[in-house]
Kinemage of the C-alpha trace (Angstrom):
@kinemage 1
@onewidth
@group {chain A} dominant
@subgroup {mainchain}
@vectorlist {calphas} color= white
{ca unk a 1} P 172.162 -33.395 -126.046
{ca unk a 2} L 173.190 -29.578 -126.462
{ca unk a 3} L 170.694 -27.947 -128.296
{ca unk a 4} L 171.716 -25.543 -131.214
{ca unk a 5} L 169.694 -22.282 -130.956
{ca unk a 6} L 170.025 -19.477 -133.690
{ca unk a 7} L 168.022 -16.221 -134.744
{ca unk a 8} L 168.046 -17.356 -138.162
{ca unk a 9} L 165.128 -17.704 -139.789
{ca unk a 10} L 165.110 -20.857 -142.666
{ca unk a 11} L 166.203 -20.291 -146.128
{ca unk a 12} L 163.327 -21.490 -148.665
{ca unk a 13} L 165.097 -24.270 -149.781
{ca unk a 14} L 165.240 -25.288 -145.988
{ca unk a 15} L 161.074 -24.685 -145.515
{ca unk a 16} L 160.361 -26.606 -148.842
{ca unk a 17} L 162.196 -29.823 -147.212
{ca unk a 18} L 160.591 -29.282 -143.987
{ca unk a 19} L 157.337 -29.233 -146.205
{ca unk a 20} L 158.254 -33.425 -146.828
{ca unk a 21} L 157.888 -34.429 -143.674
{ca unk a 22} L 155.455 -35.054 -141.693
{ca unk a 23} L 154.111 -32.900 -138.243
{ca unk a 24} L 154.657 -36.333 -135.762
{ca unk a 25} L 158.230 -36.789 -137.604
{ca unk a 26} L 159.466 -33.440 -136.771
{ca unk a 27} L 157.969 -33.565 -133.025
{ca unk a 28} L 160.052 -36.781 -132.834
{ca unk a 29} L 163.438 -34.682 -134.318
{ca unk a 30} L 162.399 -31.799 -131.851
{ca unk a 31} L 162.597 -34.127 -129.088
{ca unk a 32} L 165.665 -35.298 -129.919
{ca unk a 33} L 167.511 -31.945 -130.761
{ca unk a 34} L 165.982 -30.818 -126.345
{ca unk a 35} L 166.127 -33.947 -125.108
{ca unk a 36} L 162.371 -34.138 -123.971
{ca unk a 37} L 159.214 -34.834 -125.613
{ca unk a 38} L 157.153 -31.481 -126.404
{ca unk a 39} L 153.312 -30.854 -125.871
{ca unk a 40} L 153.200 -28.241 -128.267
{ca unk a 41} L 150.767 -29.969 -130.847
{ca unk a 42} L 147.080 -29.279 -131.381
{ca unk a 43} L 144.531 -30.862 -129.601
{ca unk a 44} L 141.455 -32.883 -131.419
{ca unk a 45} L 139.631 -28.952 -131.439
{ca unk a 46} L 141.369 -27.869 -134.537
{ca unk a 47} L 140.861 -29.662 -137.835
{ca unk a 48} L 142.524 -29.524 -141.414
{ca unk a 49} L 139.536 -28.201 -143.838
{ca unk a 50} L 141.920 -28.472 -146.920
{ca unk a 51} L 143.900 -31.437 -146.985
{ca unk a 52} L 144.229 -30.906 -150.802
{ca unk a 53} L 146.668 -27.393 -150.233
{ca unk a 54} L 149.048 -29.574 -148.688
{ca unk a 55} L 151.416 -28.755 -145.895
{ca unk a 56} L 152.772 -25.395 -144.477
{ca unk a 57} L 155.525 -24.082 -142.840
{ca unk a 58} L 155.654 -20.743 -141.905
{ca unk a 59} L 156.239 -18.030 -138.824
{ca unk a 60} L 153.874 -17.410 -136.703
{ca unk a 61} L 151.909 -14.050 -137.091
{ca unk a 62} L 149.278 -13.707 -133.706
{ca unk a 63} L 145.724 -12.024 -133.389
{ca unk a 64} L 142.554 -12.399 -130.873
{ca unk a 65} L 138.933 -11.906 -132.328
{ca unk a 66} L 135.971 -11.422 -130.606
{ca unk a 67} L 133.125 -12.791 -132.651
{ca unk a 68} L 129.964 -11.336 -131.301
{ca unk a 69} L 130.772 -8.633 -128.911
{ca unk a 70} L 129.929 -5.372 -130.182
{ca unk a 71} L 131.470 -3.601 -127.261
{ca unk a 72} L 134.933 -5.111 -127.295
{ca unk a 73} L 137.649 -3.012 -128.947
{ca unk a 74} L 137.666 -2.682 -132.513
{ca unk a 75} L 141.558 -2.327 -133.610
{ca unk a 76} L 142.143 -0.781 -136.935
{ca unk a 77} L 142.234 -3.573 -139.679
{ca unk a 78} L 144.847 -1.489 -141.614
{ca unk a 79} L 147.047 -1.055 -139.001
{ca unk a 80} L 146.870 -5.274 -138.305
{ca unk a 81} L 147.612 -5.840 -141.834
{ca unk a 82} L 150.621 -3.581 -141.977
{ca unk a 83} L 152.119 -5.584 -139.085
{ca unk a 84} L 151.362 -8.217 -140.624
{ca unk a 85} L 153.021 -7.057 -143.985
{ca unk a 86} L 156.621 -6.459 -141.881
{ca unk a 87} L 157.253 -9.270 -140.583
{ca unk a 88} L 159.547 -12.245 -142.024
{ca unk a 89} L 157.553 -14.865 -144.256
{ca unk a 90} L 156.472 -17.256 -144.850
{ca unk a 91} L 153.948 -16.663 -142.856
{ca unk a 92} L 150.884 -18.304 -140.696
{ca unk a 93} L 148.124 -16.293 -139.334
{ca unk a 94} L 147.600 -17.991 -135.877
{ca unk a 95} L 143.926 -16.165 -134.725
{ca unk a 96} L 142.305 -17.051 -131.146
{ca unk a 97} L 138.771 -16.467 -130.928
{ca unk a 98} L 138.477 -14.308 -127.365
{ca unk a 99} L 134.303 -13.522 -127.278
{ca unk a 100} L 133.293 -14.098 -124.021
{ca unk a 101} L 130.233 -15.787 -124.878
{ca unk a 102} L 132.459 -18.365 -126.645
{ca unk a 103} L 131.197 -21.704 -127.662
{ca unk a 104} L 132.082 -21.609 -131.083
{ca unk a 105} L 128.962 -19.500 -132.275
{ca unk a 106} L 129.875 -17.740 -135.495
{ca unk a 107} L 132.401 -17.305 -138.083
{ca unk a 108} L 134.883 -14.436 -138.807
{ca unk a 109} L 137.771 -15.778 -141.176
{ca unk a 110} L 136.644 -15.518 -144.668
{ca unk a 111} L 137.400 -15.317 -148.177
{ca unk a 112} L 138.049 -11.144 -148.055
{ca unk a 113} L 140.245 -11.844 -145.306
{ca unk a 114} L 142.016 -15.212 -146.872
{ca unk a 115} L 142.663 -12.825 -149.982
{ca unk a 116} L 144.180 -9.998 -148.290
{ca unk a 117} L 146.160 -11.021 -145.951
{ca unk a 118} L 147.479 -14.189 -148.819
{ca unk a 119} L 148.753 -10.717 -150.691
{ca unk a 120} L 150.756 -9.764 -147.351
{ca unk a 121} L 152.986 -13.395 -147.554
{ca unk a 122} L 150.274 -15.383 -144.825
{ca unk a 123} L 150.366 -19.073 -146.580
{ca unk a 124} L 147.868 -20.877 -143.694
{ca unk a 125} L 145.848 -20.347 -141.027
{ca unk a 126} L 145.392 -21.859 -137.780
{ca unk a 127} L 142.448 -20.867 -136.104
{ca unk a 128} L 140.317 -20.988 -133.257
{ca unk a 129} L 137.685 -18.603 -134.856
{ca unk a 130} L 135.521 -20.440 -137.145
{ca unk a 131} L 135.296 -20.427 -140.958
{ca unk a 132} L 132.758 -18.592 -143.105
{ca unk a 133} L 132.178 -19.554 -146.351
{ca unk a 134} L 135.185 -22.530 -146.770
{ca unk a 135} L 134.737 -23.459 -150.501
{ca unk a 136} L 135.194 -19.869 -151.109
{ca unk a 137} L 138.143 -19.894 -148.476
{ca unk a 138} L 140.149 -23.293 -150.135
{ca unk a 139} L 139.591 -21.172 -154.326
{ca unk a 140} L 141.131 -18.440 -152.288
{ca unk a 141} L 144.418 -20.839 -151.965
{ca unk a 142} L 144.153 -20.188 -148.426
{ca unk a 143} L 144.880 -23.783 -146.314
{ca unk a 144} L 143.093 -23.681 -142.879
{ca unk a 145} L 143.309 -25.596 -139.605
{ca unk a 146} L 140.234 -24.402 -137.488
{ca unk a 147} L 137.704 -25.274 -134.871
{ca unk a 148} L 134.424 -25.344 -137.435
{ca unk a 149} L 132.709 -23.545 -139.741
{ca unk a 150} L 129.320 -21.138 -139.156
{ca unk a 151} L 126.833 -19.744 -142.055
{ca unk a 152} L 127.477 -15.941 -140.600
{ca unk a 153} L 129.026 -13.774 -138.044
{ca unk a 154} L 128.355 -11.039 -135.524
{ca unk a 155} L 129.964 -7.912 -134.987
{ca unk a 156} L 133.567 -9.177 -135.349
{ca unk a 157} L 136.248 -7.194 -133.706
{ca unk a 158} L 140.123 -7.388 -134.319
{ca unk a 159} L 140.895 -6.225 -130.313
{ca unk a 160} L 144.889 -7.633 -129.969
{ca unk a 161} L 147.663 -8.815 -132.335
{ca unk a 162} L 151.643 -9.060 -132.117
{ca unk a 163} L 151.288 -10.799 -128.910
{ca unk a 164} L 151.061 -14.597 -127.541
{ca unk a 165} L 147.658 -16.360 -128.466
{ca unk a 166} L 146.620 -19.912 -126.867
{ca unk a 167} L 144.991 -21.717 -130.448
{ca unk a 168} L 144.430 -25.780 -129.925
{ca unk a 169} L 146.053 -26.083 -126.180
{ca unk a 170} L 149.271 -25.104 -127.773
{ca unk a 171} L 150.623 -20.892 -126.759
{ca unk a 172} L 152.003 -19.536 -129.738
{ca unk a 173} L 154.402 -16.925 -130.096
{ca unk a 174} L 154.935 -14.076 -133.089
{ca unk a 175} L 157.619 -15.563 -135.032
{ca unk a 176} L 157.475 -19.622 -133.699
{ca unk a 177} L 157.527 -21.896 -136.540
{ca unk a 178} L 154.493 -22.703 -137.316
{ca unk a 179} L 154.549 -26.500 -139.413
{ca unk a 180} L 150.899 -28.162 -140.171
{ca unk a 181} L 149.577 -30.738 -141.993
{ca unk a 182} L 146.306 -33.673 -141.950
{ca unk a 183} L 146.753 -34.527 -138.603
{ca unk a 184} L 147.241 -30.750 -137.065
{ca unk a 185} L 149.874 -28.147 -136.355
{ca unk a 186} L 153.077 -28.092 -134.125
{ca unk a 187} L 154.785 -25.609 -132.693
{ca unk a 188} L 158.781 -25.531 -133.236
{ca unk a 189} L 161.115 -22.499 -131.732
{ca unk a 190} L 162.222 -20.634 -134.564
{ca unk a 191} L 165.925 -20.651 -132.701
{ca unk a 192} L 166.208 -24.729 -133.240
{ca unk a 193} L 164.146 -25.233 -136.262
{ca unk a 194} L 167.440 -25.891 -138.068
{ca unk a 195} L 168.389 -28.376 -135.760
{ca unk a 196} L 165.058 -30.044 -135.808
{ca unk a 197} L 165.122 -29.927 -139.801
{ca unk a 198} L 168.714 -31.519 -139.849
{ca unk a 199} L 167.602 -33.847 -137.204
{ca unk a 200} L 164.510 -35.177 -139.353
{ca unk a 201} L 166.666 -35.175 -142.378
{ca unk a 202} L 169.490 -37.284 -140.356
{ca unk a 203} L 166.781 -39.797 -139.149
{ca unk a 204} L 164.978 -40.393 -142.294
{ca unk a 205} L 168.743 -40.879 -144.012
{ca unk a 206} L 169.561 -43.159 -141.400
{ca unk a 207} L 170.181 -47.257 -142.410
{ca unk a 208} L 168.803 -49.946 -140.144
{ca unk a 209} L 165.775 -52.328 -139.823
{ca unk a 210} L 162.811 -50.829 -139.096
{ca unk a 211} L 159.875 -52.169 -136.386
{ca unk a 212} L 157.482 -53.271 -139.742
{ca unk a 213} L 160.394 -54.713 -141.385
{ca unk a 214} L 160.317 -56.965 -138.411
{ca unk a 215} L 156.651 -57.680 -137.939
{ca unk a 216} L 155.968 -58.126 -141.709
{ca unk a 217} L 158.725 -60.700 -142.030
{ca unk a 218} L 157.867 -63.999 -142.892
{ca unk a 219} L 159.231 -65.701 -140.295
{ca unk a 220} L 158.160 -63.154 -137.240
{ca unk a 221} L 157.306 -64.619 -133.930
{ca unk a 222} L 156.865 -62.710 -130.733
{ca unk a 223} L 160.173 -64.179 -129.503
């Protein structure tokens, strides 16, 4: 099959109906609309800590984090945010923790930060950099798929953004579609996520007897 590619970024209307399906359905439509199956979903490291806020959809906007390394570089906040503020939204802030002492140790994604950058059109995050304070996070309105949660952090640095991150086996790019819900994030091109959306539409529309329609009839039998 030829896939459609475009530079068009969905219309709202097209991101709400993306919204009703579900992350495995539109992996399915994406391997449809290429022609092969795609490994670009989240392994069992990142979890959904706010199953209540629903799903997202939104384009990917990148940053590493070091966590505990006070002599990493230390990018100006203000200048990340401002980046952050021009590009195309919805938005998803996809963060990759970088400390070299890694491990998971400490937190650096907080309420301040789930405020601010919520103001700047960010409606998830995905997240290899733990949580701090998640009740305070999920009032914030923020939805987050992360690695864990910590009581503090270090010396947290902001050293890279604007450039291609690695978060739950899966490398994202600025401006990917970023689509995540109970079970995880997926990663979809932003040039086919039309096709993929019409795709899921055209299989969900489509008549026929499904597998559980057999196997829950009365009379099944293996034969």
């Amino acid at each position: 099959m030829e896939t459609v590619v475009t530079d068009e970024h969905l219309s709202a209307d097209e991101l709400e109906a993306m919204r009703g399906f579900s992350a495995d359905a539109l992996l399915s439509a994406r391997a449809a609309v290429e022609g092969f199956i795609s490994e670009d979903f989240t392994d069992q490291s990142i979890r959904c800590f706010s199953p209540d806020l629903g799903h997202v959809a939104g384009y990917a906007v990148t940053s590493e984090w070091t966590t505990m390394d006070p002599e990493s570089p230390d990018l100006d906040f203000l200048d990340y945010y401002e980046w952050i503020e021009s590009r195309p939204g919805p938005k998803v802030a996809v963060m990759r923790d970088v400390d070299p002492r890694g491990g998971l140790r400490t937190a650096s994604f907080g309420s301040m930060q789930a405020r601010t950058i919520r103001r700047l059109g960010v409606i998830g995050v995905l997240s290899s950099v733990g949580i701090q304070k998640p009740h305070l996070v999920r009032e914030a309105g923020m939805p987050v798929w992360s690695t864990g949660v910590a009581p503090a952090h270090g010396p947290y640095h902001l050293v890279r953004y604007a450039a291609p991150v690695v978060v739950g086996s899966v490398r994202w790019e600025p401006g990917d579609l970023v689509f995540a819900d109970v079970t995880g994030a997926i990663r979809i091109p932003a040039g086919i996520a039309g096709a993929v959306l019409e795709r899921a539409q055209a299989d969900a529309a489509a008549p026929g007897t499904s597998y559980f329609d057999v196997v829950d009839a009365p009379d099944f039998t293996v034969a």
